[in-house]
N, C-alpha and C positions, 0 to 999 in steps of 0.2 A: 238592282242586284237581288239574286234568289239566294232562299236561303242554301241549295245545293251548288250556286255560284259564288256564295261568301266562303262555303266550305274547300270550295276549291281557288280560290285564290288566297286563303291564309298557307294552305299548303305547300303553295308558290312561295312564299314568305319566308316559310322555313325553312325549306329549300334552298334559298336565296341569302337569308340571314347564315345559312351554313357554311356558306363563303366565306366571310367575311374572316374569321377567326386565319383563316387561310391568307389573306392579302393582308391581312395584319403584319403577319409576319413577313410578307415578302416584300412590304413598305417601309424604306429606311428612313424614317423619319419619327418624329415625337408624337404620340398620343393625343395631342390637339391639335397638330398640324393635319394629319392623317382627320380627323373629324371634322374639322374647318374645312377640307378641300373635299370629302364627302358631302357636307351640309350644302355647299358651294355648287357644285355642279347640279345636285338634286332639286335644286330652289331653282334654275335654268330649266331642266327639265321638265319642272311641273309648270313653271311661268308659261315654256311655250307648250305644254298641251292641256293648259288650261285653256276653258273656250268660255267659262261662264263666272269667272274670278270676280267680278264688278257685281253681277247680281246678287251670287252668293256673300261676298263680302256683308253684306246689310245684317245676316244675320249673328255678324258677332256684335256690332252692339246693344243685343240684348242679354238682359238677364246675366250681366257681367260676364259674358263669353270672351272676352278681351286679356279679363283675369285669369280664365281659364289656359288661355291661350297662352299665353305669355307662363303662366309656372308651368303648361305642358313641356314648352319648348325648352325650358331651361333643365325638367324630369330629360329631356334627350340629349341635350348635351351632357347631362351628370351620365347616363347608359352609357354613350359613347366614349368618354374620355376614359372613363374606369375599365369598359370593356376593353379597350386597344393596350390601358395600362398592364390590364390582366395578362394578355398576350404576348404583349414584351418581357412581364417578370417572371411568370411561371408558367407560359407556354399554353397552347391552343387547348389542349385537355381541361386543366385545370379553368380556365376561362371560360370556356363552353361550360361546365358542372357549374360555373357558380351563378353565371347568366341564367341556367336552366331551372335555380329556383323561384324564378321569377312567376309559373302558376301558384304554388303553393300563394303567395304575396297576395295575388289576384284573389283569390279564394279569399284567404282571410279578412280581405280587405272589406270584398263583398258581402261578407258573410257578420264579421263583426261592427265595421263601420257603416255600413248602407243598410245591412237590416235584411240583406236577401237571403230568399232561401237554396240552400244547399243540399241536394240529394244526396241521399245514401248512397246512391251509385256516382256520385261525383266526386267524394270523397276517397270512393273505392278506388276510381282512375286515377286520382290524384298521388296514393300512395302508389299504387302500382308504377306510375313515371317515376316515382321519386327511388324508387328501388331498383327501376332499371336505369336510373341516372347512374345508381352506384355502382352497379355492375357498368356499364358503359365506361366509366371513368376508369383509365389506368391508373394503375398502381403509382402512389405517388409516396417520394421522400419528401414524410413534412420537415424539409428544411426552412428556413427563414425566408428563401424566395418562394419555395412553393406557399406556405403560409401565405405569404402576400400579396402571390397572387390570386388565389381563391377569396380572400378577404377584398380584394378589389372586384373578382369575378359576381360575387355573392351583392355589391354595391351594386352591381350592373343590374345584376337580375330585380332586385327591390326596385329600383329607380326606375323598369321599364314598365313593372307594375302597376306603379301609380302612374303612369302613362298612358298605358291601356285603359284602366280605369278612368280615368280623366275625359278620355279622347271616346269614349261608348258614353258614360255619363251626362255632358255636358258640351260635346261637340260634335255630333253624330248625326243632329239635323240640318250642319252646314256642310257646304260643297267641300269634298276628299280631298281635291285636287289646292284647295283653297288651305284648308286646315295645315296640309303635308308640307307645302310651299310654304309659310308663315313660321309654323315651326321650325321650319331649316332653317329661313331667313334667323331669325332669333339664334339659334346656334352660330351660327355665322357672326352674327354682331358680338354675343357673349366671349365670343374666341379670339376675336380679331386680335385683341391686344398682347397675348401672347402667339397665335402662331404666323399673324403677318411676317414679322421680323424675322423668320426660321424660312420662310417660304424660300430667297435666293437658295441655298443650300439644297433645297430636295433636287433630285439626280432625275432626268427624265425618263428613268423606267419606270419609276416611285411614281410618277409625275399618270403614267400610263396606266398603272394599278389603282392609283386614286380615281383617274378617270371609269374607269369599272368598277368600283366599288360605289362610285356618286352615285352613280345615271341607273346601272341595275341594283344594284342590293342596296342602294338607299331610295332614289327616287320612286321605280318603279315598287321595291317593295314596301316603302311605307304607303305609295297608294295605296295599294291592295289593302294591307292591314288596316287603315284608318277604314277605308270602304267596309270591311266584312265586319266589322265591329259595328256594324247599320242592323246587320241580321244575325249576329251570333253573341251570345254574352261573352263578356271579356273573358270570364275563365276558362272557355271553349276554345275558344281562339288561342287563348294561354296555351292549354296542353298541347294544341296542336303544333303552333312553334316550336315548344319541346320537344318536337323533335331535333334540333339544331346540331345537337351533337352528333347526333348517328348519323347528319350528313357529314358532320365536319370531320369524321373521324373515319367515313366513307369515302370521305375527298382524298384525305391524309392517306389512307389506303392505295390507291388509284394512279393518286401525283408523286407519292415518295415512297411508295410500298412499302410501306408503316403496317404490318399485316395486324389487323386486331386477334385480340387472347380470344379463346373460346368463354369466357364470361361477358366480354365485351357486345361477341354476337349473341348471349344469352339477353343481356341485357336489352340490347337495341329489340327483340322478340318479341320481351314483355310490352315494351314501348309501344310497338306500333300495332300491338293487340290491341293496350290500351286509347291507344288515338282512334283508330278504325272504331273502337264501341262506341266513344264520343261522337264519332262522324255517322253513323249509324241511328243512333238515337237521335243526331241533330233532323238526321233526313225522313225522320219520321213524325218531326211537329209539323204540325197543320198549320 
């Protein structure tokens, strides 16, 4: 993968990940059952279009990649269980803003605990999404549920970070398709024990939305994203997902004619100025 094909398949991602906030809500079911039957299908998915699973496999055990492997997958079930919680308590807005601090995380992570360096113009796009996160974001009543659920949204977004990080760090020289599979597999296991038992109950339209949320917004977009994190540093790839909300709230548009406020499109403006100079500047390293 090139670096102007990592850049366009994180953008898939976002894209993709935008959904999600969307079928959250249209799945009547619990927070871990909905991410059990996501991890479920997706771990299917990659099994069968894995073609080099067994080769690749050699390269986790080295260098405690196993370790890595095993606290990434568990950083994705904590994203997912918090982000669907988010969704349920204080509704798709609120969960997308809190998921979307998830570059900031990235950044800081990189920046204080790895030691790397951070431009001045990285810093600069960093604030600029954080400002048009704010504008993006409806007006909310901080009541008790909205509260809780931005405090739950805001879990999601940390916990993908160190995921991101993790997954560029220390899993980047093993097969995507290898890494993506495994990690599900792991959610899956960590879950089973609360949402096996809920599973009779889910209604098969539930049942039909999970299936679209496994196979495309999990499976095929964590390929993507584990793959572009080969040629992009994690915090690039961060902002870019940052976009999540302006699709989510572009979908909400679309599917419920939820018309956004004129700061909302102000906001989503800043944003994808500041994506596009990230993606601009990516496509000019040599």
């Amino acid at each position: 993968m090139t670096r102007t094909q990592a850049l366009f398949s994180v953008h898939v991602v976002a894209l993709l990940f935008g959904t999600c906030g969307i079928l959250g809500e249209l799945i009547d079911a619990d927070a871990s059952v909905i991410t059990w039957g996501r991890a479920a299908c997706a771990v299917i998915v990659l099994t069968l279009a894995s073609r080099y699973a067994s080769s690749a496999g050699r390269g986790l055990f080295q260098h405690g990649r196993w370790c890595a492997l095993i606290f990434s997958g568990g950083m994705l079930a904590i994203h997912w269980v918090t982000f669907f919680v988010s969704v349920k308590v204080g509704g798709i807005a609120v969960a997308t803003l809190g998921f979307a601090s998830f570059p900031a995380c990235i950044t800081l992570i990189e920046w204080g605990i790895l030691r790397e360096r951070v431009t001045r113009a990285e810093w600069i796009r960093l604030i600029c999404v954080t400002c048009g996160l704010l504008l993006v974001t409806p007006s909310l009543n901080l009541s008790d549920a909205g509260t809780e659920g931005l405090l739950w949204g805001l879990l999601s977004g940390v916990s993908f970070g160190v995921l991101a990080v993790i997954n560029r760090r220390y899993l980047a020289s093993v097969d995507a398709f290898h890494v993506a599979g495994l990690q599900n597999l792991i959610v899956c296991l960590l879950l089973s024990p609360w949402a096996v038992v809920q599973l009779p109950g889910v209604s098969l339209a539930s049942w039909g939305w999970i299936l679209i949320l496994g196979i495309a917004c999990t499976g095929l977009a964590h390929l993507l994203f584990v793959a572009s994190l080969r040629k992009l540093h994690a915090r690039t790839a961060g902002l870019v997902v940052a976009l999540e909300p302006v699709y989510a709230i572009l979908f909400a548009w679309l599917l419920f004619a939820q018309v956004p406020a004129l700061r909302t499109i102000l906001g989503g403006a800043i944003m994808i100025l500041a994506i596009l100079s990230a993606s601009i500047a990516v496509q000019k390293i040599k």
